[in-house]
N, CA and C atoms as a LAMMPS dump frame, in Angstrom:
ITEM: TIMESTEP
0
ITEM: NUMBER OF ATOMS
378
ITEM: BOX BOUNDS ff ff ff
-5.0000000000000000e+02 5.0000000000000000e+02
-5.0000000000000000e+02 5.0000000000000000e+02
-5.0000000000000000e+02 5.0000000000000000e+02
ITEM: ATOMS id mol type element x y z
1 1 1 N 349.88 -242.383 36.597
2 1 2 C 350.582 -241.164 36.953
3 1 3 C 351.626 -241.496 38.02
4 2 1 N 352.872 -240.806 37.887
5 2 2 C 354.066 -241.283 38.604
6 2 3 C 353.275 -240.327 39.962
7 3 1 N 354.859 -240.855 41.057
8 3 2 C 354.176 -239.94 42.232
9 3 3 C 355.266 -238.101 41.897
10 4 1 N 355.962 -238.559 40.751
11 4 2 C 356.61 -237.48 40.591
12 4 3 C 355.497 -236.387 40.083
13 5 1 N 354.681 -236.948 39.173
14 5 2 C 353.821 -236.107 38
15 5 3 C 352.32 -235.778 38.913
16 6 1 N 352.447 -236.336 40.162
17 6 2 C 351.345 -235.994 41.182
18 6 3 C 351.562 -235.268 41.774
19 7 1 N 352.853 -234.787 42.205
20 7 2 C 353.576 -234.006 43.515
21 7 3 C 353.6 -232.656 42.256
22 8 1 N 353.837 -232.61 40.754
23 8 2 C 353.43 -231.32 39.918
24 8 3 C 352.352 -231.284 39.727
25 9 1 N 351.394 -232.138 39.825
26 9 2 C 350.047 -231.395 39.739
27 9 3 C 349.643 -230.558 40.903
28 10 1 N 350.26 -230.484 42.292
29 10 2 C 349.659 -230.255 43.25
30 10 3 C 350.353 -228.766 42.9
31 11 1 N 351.545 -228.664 43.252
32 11 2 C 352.46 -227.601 42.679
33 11 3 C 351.245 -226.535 41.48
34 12 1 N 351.142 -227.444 40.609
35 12 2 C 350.411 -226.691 39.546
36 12 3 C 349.643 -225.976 39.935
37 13 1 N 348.408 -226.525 40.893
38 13 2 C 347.432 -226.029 41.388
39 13 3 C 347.655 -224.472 41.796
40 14 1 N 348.783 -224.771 42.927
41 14 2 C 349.201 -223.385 43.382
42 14 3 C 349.643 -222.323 42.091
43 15 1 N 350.061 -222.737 41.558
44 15 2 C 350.587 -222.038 40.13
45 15 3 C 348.979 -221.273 39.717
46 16 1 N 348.014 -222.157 39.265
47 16 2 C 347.001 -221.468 38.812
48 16 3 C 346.83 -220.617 39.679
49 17 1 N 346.5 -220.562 40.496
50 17 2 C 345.533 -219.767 42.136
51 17 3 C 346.422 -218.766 42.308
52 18 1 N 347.97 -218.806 42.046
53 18 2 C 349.268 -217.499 42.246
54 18 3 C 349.594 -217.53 43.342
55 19 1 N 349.401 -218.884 43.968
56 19 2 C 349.957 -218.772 45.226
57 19 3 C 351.523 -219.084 44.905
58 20 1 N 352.407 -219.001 43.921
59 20 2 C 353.573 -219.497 43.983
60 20 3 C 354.515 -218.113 43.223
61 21 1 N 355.279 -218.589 44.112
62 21 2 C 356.457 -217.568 44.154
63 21 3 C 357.426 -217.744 42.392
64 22 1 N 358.379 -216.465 42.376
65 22 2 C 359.119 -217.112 41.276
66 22 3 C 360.43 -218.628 41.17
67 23 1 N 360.531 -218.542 42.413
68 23 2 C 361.073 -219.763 42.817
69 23 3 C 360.269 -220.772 42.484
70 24 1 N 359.403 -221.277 42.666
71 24 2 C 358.511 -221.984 42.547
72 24 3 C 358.198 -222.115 41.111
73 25 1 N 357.923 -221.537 40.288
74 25 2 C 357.528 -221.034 38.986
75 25 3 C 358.673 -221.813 38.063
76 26 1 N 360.074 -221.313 38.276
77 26 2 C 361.501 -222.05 37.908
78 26 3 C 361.233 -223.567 38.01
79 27 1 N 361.205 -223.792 39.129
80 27 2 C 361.087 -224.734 39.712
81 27 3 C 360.431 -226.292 38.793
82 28 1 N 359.009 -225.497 38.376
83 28 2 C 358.083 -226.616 38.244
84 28 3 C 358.481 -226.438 36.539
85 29 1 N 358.842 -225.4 36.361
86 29 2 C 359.495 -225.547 34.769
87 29 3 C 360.382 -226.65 34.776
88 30 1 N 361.642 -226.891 35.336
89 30 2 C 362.709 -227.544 35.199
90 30 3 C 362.28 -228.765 35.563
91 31 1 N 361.422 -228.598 36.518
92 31 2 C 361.068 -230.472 36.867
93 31 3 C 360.154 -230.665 35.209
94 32 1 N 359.073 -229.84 35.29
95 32 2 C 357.913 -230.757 34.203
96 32 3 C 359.18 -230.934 33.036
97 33 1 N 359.832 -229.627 32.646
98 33 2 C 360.941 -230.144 31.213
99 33 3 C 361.241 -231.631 31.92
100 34 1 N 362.061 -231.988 32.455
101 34 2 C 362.819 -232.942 33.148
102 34 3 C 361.809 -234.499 32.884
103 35 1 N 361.238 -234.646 33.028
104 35 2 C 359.762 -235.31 32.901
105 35 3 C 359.044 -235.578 32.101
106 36 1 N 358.757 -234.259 31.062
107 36 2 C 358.34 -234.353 29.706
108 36 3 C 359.299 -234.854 28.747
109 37 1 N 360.968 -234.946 29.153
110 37 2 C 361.696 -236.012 28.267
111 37 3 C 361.806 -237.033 28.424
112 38 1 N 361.308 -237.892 29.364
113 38 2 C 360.696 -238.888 28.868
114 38 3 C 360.02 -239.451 28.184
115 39 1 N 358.828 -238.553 27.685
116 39 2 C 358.141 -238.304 26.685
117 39 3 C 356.552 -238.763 27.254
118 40 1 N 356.468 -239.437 28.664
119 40 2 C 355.472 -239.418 28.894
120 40 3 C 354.698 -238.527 29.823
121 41 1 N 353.201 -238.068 28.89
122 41 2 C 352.379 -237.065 29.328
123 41 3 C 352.838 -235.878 28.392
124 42 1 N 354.311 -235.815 27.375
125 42 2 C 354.59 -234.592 27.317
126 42 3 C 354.258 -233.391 27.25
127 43 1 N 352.934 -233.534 26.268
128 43 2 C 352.419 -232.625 25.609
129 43 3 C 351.541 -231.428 27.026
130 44 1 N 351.455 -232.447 28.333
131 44 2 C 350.32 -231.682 28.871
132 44 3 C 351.496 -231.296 29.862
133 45 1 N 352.343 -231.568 30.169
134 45 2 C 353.954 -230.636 30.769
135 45 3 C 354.133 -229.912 30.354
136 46 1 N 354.605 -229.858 28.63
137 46 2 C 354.564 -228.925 28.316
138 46 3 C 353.428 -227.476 28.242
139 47 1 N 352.779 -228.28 28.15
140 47 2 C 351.459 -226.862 28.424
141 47 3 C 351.526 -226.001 29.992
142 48 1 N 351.609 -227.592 30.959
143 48 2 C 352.045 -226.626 32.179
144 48 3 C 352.907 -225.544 32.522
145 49 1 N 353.961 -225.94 31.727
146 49 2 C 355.213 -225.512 31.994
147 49 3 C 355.265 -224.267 31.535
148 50 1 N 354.205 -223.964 30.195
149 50 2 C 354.38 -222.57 29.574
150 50 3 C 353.373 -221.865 30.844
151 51 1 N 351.979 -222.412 31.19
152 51 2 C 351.347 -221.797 32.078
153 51 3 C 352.425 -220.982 33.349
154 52 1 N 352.804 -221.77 33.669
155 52 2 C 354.027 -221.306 34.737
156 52 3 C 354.861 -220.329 34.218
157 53 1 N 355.292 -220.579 33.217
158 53 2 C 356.463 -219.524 32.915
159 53 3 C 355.737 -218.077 33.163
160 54 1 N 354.082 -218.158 32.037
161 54 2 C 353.887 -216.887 32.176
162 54 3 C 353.474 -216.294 33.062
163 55 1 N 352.543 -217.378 34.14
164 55 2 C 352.707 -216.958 35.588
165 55 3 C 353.201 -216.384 36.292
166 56 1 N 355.005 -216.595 35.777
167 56 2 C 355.996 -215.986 36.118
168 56 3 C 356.317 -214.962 35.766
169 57 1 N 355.828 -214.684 34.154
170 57 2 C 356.366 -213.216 33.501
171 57 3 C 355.498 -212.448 34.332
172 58 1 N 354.538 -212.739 34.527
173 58 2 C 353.023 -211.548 35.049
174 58 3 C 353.71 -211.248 36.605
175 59 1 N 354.408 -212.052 37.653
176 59 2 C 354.166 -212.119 38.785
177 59 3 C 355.721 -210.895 39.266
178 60 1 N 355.561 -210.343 40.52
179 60 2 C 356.434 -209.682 40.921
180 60 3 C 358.154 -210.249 40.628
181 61 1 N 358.939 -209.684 40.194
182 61 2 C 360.411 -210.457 40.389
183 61 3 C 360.734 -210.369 41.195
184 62 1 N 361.53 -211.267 41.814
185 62 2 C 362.889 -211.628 42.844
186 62 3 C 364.143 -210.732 42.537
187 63 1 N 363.978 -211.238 41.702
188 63 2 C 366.126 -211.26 40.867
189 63 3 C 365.398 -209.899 39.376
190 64 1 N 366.48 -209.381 39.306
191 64 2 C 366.35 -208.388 38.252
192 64 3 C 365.773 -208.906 36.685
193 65 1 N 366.989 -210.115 36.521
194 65 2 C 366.274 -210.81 35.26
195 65 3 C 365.02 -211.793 35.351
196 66 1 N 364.791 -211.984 36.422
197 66 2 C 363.627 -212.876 36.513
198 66 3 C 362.36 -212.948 35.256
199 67 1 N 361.981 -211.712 34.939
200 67 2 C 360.862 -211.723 34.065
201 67 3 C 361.273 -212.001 32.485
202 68 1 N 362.619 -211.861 32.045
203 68 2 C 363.801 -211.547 31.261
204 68 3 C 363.346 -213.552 31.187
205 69 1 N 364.277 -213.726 32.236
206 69 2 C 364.121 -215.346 32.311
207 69 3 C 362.688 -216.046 31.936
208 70 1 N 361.776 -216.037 32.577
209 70 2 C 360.665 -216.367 32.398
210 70 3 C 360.174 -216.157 30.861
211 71 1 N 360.453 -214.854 30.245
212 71 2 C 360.149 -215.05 28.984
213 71 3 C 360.683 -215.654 27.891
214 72 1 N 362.131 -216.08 27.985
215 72 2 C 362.887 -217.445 27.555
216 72 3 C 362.357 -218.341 27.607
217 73 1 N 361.82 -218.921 28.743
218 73 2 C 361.007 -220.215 29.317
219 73 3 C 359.904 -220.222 28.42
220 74 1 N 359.2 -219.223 28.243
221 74 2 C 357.9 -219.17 27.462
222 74 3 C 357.915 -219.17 26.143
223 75 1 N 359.093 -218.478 25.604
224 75 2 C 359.513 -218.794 23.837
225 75 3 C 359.405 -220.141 24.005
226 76 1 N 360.585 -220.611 24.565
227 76 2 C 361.091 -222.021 24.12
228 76 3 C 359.578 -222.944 24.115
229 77 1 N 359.169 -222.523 25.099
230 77 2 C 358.054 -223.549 25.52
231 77 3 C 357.394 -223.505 24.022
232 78 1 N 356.497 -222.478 23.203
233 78 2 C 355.837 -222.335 21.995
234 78 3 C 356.776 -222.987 21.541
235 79 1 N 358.036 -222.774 21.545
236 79 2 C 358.943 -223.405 19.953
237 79 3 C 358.506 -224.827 20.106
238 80 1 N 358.838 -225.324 21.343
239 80 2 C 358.792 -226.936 21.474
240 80 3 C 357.566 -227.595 21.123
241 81 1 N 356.529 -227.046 21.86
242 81 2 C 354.906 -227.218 21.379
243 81 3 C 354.644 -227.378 19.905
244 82 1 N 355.409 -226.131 19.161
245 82 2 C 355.142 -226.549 17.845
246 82 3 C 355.974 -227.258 17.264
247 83 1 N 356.909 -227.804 17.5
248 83 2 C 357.319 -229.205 16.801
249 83 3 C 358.735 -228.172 17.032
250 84 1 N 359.201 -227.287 16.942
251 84 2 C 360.486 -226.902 16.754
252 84 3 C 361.263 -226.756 18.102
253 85 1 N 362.807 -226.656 17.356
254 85 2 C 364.04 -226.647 18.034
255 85 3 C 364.174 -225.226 19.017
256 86 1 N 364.202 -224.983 20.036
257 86 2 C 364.365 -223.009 20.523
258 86 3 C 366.033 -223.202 20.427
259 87 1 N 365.968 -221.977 19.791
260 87 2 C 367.504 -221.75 19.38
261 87 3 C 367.886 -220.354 19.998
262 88 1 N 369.585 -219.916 20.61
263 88 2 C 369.634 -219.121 21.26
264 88 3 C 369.008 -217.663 20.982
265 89 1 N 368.782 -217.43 19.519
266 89 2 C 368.141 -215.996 19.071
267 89 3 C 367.03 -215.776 20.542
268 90 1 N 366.149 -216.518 20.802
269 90 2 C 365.058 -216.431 22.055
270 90 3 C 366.22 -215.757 23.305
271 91 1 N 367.465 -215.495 23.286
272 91 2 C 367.899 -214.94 24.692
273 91 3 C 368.825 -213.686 24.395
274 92 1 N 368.85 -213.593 22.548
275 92 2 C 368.845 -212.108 22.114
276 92 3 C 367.352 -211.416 22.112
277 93 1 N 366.548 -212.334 21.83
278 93 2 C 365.371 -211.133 21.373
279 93 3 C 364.695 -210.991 23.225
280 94 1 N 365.115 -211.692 24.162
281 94 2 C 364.845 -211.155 25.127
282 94 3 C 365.736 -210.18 25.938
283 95 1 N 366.414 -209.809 26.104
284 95 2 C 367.213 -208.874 26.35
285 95 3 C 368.838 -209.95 26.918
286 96 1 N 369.024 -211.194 27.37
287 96 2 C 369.66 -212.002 27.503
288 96 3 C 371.083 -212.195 26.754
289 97 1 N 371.163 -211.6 25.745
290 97 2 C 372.527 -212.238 24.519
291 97 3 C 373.471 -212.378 25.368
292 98 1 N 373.973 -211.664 26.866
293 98 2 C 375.101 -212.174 27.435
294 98 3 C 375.06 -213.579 27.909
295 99 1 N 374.317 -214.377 28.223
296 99 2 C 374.122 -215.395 28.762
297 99 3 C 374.192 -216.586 27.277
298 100 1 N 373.873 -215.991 26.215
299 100 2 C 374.407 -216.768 25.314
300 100 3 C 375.92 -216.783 24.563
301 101 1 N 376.336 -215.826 25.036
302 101 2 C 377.79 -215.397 24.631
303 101 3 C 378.876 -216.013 25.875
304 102 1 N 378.227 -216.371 26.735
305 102 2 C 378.882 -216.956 27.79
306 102 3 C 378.86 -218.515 27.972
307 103 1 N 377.993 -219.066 27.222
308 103 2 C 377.056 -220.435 27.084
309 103 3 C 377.918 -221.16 26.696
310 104 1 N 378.5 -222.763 26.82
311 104 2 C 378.87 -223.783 26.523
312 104 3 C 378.365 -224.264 25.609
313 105 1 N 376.629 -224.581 25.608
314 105 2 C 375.581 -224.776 25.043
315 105 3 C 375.061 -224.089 24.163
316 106 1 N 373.82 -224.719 23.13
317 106 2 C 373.265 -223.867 22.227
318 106 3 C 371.781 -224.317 22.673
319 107 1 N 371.417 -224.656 23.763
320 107 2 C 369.882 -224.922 24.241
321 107 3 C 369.685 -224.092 24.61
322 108 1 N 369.085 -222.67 24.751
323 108 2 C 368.169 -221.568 25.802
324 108 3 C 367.367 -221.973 26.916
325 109 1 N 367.261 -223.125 26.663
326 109 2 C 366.22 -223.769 28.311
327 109 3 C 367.411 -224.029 28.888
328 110 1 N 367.987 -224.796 29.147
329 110 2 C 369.025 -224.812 30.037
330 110 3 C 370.215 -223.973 30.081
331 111 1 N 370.282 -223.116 29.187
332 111 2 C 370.942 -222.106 29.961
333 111 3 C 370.134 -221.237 30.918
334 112 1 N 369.048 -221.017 30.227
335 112 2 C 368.249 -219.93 31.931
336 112 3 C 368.268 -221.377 32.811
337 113 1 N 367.776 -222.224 32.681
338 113 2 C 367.728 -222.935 34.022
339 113 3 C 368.647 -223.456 34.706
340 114 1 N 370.012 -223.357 34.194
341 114 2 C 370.976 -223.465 34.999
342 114 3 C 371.302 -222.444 35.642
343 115 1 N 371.355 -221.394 35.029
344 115 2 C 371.03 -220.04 35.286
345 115 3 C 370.638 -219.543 36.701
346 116 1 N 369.612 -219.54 36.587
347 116 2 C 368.535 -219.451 37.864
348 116 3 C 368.824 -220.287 38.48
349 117 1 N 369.123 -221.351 38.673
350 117 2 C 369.445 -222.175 39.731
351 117 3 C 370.628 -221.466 40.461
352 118 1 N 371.4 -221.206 39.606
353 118 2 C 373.206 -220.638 40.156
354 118 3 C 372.672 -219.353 40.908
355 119 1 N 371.707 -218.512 40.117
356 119 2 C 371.286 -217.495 40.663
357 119 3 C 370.617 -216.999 42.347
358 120 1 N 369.644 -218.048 42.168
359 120 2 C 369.003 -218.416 43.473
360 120 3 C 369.949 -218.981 44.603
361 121 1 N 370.706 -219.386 44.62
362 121 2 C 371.779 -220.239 45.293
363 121 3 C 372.337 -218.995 45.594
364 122 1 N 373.014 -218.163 45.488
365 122 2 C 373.861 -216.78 45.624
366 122 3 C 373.384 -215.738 46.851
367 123 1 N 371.578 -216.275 46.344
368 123 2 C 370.829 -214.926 46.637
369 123 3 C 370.377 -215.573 47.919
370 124 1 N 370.519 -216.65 47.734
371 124 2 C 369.83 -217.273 49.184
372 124 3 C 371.229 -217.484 50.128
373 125 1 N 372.363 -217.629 49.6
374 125 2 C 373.601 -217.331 50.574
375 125 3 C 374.142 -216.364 51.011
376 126 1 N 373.47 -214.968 50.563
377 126 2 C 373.943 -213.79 51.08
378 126 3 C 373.168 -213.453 52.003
């Protein structure tokens, strides 16, 4: 185990217990994705990663779309788990289609997670 994939298990922990914020929640999504393409451990990142997301759908929001976001995170996550591609339909059928109409990209994970990153950055400078 890297010391990267140790420093998310600890993270995780808090995740189960709800001690973690939606910041946090983002967070350990984008790292475990980040990590799981390497391809090693993937399968159990990916499992984390959906744990978290929905962690996130259940938990109070920050930001208006937050739960909006989180449930992107959690499609994609099933699509990937089961062998498939998440394609932008996951950010129409969540209430999202502007963020795909605005998109460079045709990935839905990284558009919310660039997303939220830009987002958080704003909210923490005002």
């Amino acid at each position: 185990m890297t010391s990267a994939e140790a420093q998310l298990d600890g993270i995780y922990t808090q995740i189960e217990r709800g001690d973690a914020n939606a910041n946090i929640g983002f967070g350990f999504v984008g790292a475990a994705m980040q990590l799981a393409q390497k391809g090693r451990h993937r399968e159990k990142l990916l499992r984390q990663a959906l744990d978290a997301a929905m962690v996130g759908f259940r938990s109070a929001p920050d930001l208006p779309d937050d739960r909006k976001m989180f449930r992107v995170l959690e499609l994609c996550l099933r699509e990937m788990l089961a062998g498939r591609k998440p394609t932008v339909e996951i950010l129409y059928r969540c209430g999202l289609g502007r963020l795909a109409t605005a998109a460079k990209q045709a990935d839905p994970m990284a558009i919310v997670l660039s997303r939220m990153t830009s987002f958080r950055r704003l909210d923490a400078a005002a």
